[in-house]
TORDO-763837 format. One record per residue (C-alpha): residue in one letter; z, y, x. Coordinates in steps of 0.5 Angstrom, whole numbers, plus 500, padded with zeros to 3 digits. Layout:
N
aZYX/...
//
This chain:
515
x211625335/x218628332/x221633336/x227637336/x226645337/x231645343/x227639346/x221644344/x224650347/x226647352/x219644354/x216651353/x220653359/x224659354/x230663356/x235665351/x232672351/x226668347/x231669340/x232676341/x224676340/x223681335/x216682331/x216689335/x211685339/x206684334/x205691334/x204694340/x201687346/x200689352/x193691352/x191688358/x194682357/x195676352/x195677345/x195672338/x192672332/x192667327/x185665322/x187662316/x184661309/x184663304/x189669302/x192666296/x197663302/x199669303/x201670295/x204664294/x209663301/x213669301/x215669308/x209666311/x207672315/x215674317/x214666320/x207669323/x210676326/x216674328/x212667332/x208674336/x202674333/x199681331/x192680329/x191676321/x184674320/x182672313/x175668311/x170672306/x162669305/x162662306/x155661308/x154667302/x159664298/x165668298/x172664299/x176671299/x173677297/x173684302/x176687295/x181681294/x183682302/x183689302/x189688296/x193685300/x193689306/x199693305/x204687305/x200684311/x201691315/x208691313/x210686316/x206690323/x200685322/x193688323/x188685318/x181683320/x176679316/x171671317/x164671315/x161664316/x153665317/x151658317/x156652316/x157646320/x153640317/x154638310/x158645309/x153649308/x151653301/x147648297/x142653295/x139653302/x134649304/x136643309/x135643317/x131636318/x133633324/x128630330/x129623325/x127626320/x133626317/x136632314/x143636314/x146643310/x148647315/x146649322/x138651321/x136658320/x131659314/x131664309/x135667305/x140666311/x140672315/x139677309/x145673305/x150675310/x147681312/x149683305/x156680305/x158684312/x155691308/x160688303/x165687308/x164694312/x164697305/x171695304/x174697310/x174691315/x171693322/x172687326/x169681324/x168674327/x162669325/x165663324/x165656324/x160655329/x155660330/x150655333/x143652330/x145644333/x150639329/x155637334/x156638341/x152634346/x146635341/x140638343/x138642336/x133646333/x130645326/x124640326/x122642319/x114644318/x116651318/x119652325/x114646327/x108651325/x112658327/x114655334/x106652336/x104659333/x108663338/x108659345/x101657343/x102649345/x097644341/x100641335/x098635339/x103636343/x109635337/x110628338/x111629346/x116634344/x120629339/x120625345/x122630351/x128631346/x130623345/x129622353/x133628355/x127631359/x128638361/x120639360/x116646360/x115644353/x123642351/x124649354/x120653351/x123649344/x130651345/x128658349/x125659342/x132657339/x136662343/x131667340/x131665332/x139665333/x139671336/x135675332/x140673326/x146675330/x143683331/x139684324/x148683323/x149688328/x144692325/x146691318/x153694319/x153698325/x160700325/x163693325/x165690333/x162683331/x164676334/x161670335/x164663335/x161657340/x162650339/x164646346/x159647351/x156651347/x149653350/x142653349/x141646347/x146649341/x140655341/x146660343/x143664350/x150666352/x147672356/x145675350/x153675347/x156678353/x158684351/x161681344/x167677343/x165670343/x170665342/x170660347/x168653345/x173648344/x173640341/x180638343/x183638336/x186631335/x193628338/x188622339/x183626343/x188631347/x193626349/x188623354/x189627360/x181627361/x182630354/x186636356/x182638362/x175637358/x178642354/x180647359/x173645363/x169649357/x174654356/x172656364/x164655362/x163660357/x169665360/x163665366/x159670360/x164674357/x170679359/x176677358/x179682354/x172679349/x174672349/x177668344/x181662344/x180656338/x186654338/x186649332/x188642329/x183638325/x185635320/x190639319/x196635321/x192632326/x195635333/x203635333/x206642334/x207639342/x200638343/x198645339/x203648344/x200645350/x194647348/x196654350/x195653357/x187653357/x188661356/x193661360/x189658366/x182661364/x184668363/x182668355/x187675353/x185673346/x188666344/x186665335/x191659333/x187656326/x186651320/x193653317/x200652321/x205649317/x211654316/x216651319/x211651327/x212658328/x219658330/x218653336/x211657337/x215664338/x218662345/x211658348/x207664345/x213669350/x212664355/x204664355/x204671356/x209672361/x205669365/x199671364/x200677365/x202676372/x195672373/x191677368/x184680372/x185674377/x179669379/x181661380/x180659387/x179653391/x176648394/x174643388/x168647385/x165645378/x159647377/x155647370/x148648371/x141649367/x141641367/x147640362/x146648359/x139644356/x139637355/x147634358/x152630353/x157635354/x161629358/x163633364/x166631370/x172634369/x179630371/x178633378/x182638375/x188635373/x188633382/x193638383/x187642388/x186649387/x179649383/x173655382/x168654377/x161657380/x154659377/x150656382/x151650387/x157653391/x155653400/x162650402/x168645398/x167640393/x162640388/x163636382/x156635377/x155632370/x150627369/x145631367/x146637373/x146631377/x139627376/x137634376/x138635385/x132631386/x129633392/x134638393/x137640399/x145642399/x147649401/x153646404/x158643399/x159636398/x156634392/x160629388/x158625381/x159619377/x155613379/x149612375/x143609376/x138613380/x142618382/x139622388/x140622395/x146626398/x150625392/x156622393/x158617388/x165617385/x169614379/x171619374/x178615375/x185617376/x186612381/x180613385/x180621385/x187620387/x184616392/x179621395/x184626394/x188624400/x182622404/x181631404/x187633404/x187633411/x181638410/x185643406/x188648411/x191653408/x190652401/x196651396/x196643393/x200639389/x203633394/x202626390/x198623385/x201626378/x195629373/x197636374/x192642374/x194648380/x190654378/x191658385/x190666384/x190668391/x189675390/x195674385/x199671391/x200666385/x198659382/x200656376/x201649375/x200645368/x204638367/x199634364/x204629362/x209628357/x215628362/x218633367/x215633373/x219635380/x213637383/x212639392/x207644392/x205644399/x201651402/x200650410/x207649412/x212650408/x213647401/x216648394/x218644389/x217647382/x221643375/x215643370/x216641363/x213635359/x206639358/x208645360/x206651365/x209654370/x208659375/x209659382/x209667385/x209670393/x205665395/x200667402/x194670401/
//
């Protein structure tokens, strides 16, 4: 979608003020709150595009991260990057390096051997045999000896193809350790093929991908180990969980870059695409601080999200609180102007939300069931119905609990706290669940069944896809438009009523609201 760049100001809500931006910004961000980094790859960008990095440090962005190892092979090496430091600085841009450990399926190094597959079919990529975790100790130490004392492990850290997936490598080796370990009979393989097949969160598929979680882990602290010096960061894929052998508690204390999958027009304009996004997003920000989270804010293919849509996409770490939004995959050159005022806009209002918890009655909760053996297809469109949302760790006691498949058929026999627990229809799905279609006419529907219920509780009056993002501490909520048209929305609280003009895509923030 062609677009002129005053329609884009004009979308991302910018003032006048935003021309006067300057790259002083990109030297000193606000600590506590939103700052912007670009990943990009490789470094010959940076030679032969001249004003490329004033385009990127006048846009905002304060942090360049450059690729390294690619699964032991180097795109760029640290001495390489290291050359070209001083003009990065010059133009007030700090400079950080990429190590990808693994790669994604069919990327990986050739040398390495294959992850097998439960069908026996096999994949670069995505598995942890030797020389994997030496190698890329090796390339940190390199990396660290050049200077470089931030890195992210890039382009995903996980041992499973792609989302949704219940992964591990099911080759002779990891057969033979994982029996050795958990003292399971070798007679029990198959049945463990099949748990995997059918989905079943059985003792024994738990204590397959529990041993997952640990060879992953292990691999990140022997990177730890080997550069003690580095703050190291990994980057999760979509729902990223266990089922993907990443143990979020075991990165709490690291930067970890939520995981996303939204990178295409096609995927994200959808509504239920931008609310799965943000879905995630609030799921991994349950274990990591939010001066330590990442954005993947990216297009892939490249071309493949127009400049609205990448523009858009900052609302994710705007709503779920992610200081660090990491713009990917290589911008064109003529991006960065229009992104300057959205960049502006975004952290103005995220410093009015900053350290603020989303709350509200509608609860998405994304337990064991989903962490473990779900599809990662949440039930995510409640967020666009205008109702201040939460998401929670356990089932909650009060509100609207809206399950995935997965979490759902795990309430079998189960008693409810007090919420009302809601899921899409499927067959078998236990008493006490309601059933409700992942629709928008039929969430509108329901939602004007319990609006009567909200006493107290700011909300957006009709049926316009809208997430209302309510920060009662913050006497604040933010709104965001998930239509590409300007929206004059009412947002209703107790008695009194406001209309907010929210731009196509955009987000706006409504201030002074009662506690």
């Amino acid at each position: 979608m062609k677009m002129s760049r005053r329609r884009f100001v004009h979308t991302c809500g910018a003032l006048g003020a935003a021309a006067l931006w300057t790259p002083a910004f990109a030297q000193t961000p606000p600590a506590a709150h939103r700052v912007f980094h670009l990943s990009m790859s490789p470094a010959a960008a940076i030679e032969n595009d001249p004003e490329l990095l004033s385009a990127i440090a006048a846009a905002g962005v304060s942090d360049l991260w450059i690729g390294g190892s690619w699964t032991g092979i180097w795109l760029d090496t640290p001495e390489k990057v290291q050359s070209l430091r001083p003009r990065i600085e010059e133009h007030g841009l700090r400079v950080h390096m990429l190590n990808v450990p693994l790669g994604h399926p069919g990327t990986a190094n050739p040398k390495w051997k294959p992850a097998v597959l439960p069908d026996g079919s096999t994949c670069t990529g995505t598995s942890l045999h030797k020389p994997a975790t030496e190698t890329n100790c090796a390339a940190l130490r390199q990396i660290a000896a050049a200077g470089f004392d931030r890195v992210f492990l890039d382009d995903d850290f996980r041992l499973t193809t792609t989302p949704g997936i219940i992964g591990g490598c099911f080759c002779d080796e990891h057969r033979r350790d994982f029996l050795q370990r958990t003292g399971f009979d070798d007679g029990r393989w198959a049945e463990l093929l099949d748990d995997v097949r059918a989905r079943r969160l059985t003792p024994l598929l738990r204590a397959w991908l529990d041993y997952q979680c640990d060879q992953l882990t292990a691999c990140f602290r022997a990177q730890q180990d080997a550069v003690p010096g580095v703050q190291l960061g990994i980057m999760v894929m979509y729902f990223g969980a266990e089922k993907a052998g990443v143990r979020l508690t075991d990165y709490a204390d690291v930067p970890l870059r939520v995981g996303e999958f939204i990178f295409s027009d096609e995927a994200f304009n959808p509504v239920k695409g931008k609310t799965n996004e943000l879905y995630s997003s609030l799921f991994h920000r349950r274990f990591v601080a939010p001066e330590l989270a990442y954005s993947e804010t990216t297009a892939f293919p490249n071309k493949a999200l127009s400049l609205q849509n990448k523009i858009a996409k900052l609302a994710v770490s705007t709503l779920s609180d992610v200081r660090n939004t990491m713009f990917m995959c290589d911008f064109p050159k003529e991006h960065w102007a229009p992104l300057a005022p959205a960049i502006k806009h975004h952290a103005q209002i995220h410093a009015a939300i900053a350290g603020h918890t989303p709350r509200g009655p509608l609860k998405h909760f994304w337990g064991e069931a989903a962490r473990y053996v779900g599809n990662d297809d949440p039930y995510s469109l409640p967020l666009a119905l205008g109702i201040p949302f939460e998401v929670t760790a356990e089932p909650a006691a009060d509100g609207f609990t809206f399950l995935c498949d997965a979490d759902a058929a795990a309430l079998a026999g189960r008693q409810s706290p007090g919420t009302t627990w809601l899921a899409r229809p499927q067959t078998g799905l236990p008493d006490g669940v309601r059933p409700l279609a992942e629709s928008l006419p039929e969430l509108f529907a329901w939602k004007q069944q319990v609006l009567p219920q909200l006493a107290n509780i700011p909300y957006i009056e009709g049926n316009v896809p809208v997430v209302c993002a309510w920060y009662p501490t913050a006497r604040a909520a933010v709104l965001w438009n998930l239509t590409e048209t300007t929206q004059n929305l009412n947002l209703r609280h107790g008695h009194a009523r406001r209309e907010v003009r929210v731009d196509p895509l955009g987000v706006a923030l409504v201030e002074g609201l009662a506690g």
